[in-house]
N, C-alpha and C positions, 0 to 999 in steps of 0.2 A: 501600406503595401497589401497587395490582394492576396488572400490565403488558396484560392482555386487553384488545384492543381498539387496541392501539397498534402502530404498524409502524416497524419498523428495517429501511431501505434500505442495502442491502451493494451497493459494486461490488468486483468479482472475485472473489466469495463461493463459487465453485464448490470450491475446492480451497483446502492451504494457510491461512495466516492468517484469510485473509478466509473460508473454511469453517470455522474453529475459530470466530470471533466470530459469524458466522452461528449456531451450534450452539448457544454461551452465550446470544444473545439469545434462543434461540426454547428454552432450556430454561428460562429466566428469564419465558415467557409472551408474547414477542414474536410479532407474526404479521412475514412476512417479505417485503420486495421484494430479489431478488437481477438482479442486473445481470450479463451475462458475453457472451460473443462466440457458444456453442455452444447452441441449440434442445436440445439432447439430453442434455444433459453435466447443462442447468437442471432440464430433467425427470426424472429422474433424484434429484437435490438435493432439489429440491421433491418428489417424493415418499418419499424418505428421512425428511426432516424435517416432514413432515404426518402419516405412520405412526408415527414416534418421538415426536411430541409433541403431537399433536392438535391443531397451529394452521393458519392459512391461510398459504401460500406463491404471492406471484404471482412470477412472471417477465420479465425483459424482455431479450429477443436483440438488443448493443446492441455497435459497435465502437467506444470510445470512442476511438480512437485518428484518428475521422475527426470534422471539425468541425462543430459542428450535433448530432452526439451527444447530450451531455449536456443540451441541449434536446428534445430529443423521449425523453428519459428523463422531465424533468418533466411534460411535455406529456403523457404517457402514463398519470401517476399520477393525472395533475387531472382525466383520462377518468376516470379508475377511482373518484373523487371520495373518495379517502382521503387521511386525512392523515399523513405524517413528521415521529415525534415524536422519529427516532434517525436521522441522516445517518452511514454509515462509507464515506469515501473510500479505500478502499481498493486502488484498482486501479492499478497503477505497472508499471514492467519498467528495467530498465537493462542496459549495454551495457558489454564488457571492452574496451578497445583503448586505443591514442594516439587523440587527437582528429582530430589531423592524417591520421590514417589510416582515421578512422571516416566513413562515408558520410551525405551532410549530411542527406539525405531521413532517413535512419533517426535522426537525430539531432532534427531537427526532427518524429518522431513520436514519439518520447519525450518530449519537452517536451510536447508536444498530450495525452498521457495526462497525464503526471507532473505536469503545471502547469494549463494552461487546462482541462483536465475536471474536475478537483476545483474549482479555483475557479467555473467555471459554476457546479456541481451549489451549490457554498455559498453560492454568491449566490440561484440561485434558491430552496433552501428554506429561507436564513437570514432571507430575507425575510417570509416567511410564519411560521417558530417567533419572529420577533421580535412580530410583528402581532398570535398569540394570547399571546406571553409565555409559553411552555414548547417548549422542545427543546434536542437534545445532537447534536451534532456532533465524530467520532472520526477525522482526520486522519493518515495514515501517516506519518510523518514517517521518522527513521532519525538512527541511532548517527553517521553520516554530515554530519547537519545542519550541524554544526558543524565538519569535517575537512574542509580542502579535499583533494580526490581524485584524484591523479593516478592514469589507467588507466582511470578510472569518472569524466570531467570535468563530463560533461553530468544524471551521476546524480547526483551531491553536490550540485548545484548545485541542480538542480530541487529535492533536498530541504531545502537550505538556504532557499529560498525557501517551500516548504509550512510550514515551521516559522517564522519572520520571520511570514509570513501570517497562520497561526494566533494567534499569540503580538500580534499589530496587532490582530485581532478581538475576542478576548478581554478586552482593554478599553474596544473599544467597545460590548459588550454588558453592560458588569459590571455595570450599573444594573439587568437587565433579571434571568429566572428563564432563560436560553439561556445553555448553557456549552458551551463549545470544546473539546475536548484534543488533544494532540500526543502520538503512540506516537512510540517512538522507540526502536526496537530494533535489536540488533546480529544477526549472523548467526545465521539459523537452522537447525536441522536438517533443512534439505531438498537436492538435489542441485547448488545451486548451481556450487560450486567444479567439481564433476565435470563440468557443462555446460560450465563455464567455461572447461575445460580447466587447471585453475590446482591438481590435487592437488598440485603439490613447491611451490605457495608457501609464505610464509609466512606471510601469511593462515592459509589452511588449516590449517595445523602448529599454528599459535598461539593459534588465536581460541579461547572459549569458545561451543559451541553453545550455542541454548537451543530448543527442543521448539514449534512452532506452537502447541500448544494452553498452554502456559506466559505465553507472551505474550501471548495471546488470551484469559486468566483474568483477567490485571494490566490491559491493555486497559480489561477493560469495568469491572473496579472501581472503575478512575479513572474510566471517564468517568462510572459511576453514583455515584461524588463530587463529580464538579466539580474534579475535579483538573485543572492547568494542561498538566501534561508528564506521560510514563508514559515512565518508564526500565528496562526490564524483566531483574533482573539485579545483584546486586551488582556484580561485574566490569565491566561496563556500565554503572553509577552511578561508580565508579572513573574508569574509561578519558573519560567527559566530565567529570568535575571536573579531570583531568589535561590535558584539550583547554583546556577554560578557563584554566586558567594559562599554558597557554605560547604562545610565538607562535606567529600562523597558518605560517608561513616553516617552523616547528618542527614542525607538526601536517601538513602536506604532505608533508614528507620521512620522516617516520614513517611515513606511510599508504603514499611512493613503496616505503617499504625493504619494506612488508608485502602489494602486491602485485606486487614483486618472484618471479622463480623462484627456489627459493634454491639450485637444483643448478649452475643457469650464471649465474645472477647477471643474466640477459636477461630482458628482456620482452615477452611476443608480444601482436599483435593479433590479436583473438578474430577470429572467422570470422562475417562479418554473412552469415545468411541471404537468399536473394531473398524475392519475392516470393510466389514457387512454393513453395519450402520452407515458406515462415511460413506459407503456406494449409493444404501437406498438415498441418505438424503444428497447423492450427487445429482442422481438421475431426479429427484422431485426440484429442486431448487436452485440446479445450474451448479452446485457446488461453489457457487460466489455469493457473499452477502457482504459486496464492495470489494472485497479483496480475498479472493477465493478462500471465503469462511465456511466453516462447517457450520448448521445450526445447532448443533447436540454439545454446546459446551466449550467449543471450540471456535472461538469469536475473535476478530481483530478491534484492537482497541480504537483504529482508524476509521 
């Protein structure tokens, strides 16, 4: 079936994952709504990918991290009077530290991306692909979902909850032609750790990378299946069948040993950015690195 004519809405599509799925859909005949924080970084995008593939690209300069967001992203479409027949939630960011030590403002803006903007966005266009009876919806989930996280409390967590969500959805649409899926990928080859400050973990030492655009192939296969879950990865298919057998108690202290340092056997808290910082590097870097990442520390594990 021919994709012309149809639009898949990426948030944090500038860079990263959510660039590599941006690129599958529109080389697959999607025209494109991308969502991001930078005016320039979209322009940019949007004309890479309208020279490369000859579809339309709109844009929308949009902080989801503030509430009301992902309303005036819909609000914006239903101007444009097109329709979203491909929702990718994409846009996420997490944070390295103790909890106890992480600043509540910054913690409660992660949740506002990670949690309430994806669910806005799916409620507002699951309503409408339920209404015609055709759309897919590709939820970020993570390797994470299911590991409780110590160091990363509030990021496990939120993706625990994006996946639960999804995986609730998906049978309440099953009667319908609207299918859901849950990515759910482990660490990728971008500069996370190095943000992170975290090269002598164990993590780092241990993990298996896998490639943005690897996961962003598997990605859209499922969701142009209707697949439920996308695990992208043998060793990542491994590592959550292993989660599920053991206990949670067990799958914590695994995670604690693995973002442990493993030179001193300490754990530091990452360095939260102000204000000031997270603007200059919005304005130099689009404020996306895959999934509206900060560069100063503040890294998604996707």
């Amino acid at each position: 079936m021919s994709n012309i004519n149809k639009y898949a809405l990426i948030t944090g599509g500038t860079s990263g994952i959510g660039y590599e799925l941006a690129k599958v859909f529109a080389r697959d005949g999607y025209s494109l709504v991308i969502v991001s924080r930078s005016d320039e970084r979209l322009e940019e995008v949007a004309r890479e990918f309208e020279q490369m593939f000859n579809i339309e690209v709109k844009t929308i300069a949009k902080d989801l991290f503030k509430p009301g967001a992902a309303k005036e992203v819909h609000e914006q479409t239903a101007q444009w009077g097109i329709t979203i027949n491909a929702l990718v939630n994409n846009a996420g960011q997490a944070e390295f530290g103790k909890f106890v030590d992480t600043d509540l403002d910054r913690d409660i803006d992660l949740v506002h991306l990670d949690v309430i903007a994806l669910m806005s966005l799916t409620k507002f266009y699951l309503k409408e692909m339920v209404a015609r009876n055709e759309g897919k919806i590709l939820n970020l989930a993570s390797s994470l979902s299911k590991a409780p996280t110590p160091m990363m409390a509030v990021y496990a967590a939120s993706k625990a909850f994006v996946l639960s969500f999804t995986e609730a959805l998906i049978q309440e649409v099953k009667d319908t032609n609207v299918t859901l899926t849950a990515l759910m990928p482990n660490a990728t080859d971008t500069d996370f750790f190095h943000k992170a400050k975290a090269l002598d973990s164990m993590a780092y030492k241990k993990l298996t990378f896998y490639s943005p655009q690897e996961v962003a192939e598997a990605a859209y296969e499922g969701l142009q299946a209707g697949t439920d879950k996308v695990v992208p990865g043998i060793i990542n298919k491994i590592n959550m069948v292993t989660n599920d057998l053991l206990p949670d108690k067990a799958v914590a202290a695994m995670t604690n040993m693995m973002t442990a340092h493993s030179e001193s056997g300490k754990q530091y808290t990452e360095h939260t950015a102000s204000a000031e910082e997270r603007a200059a590097i919005n304005n130099k870097t689009g404020g996306t690195q895959g999934d509206y990442n900060s560069h100063e520390g503040h890294v998604h594990e996707d």
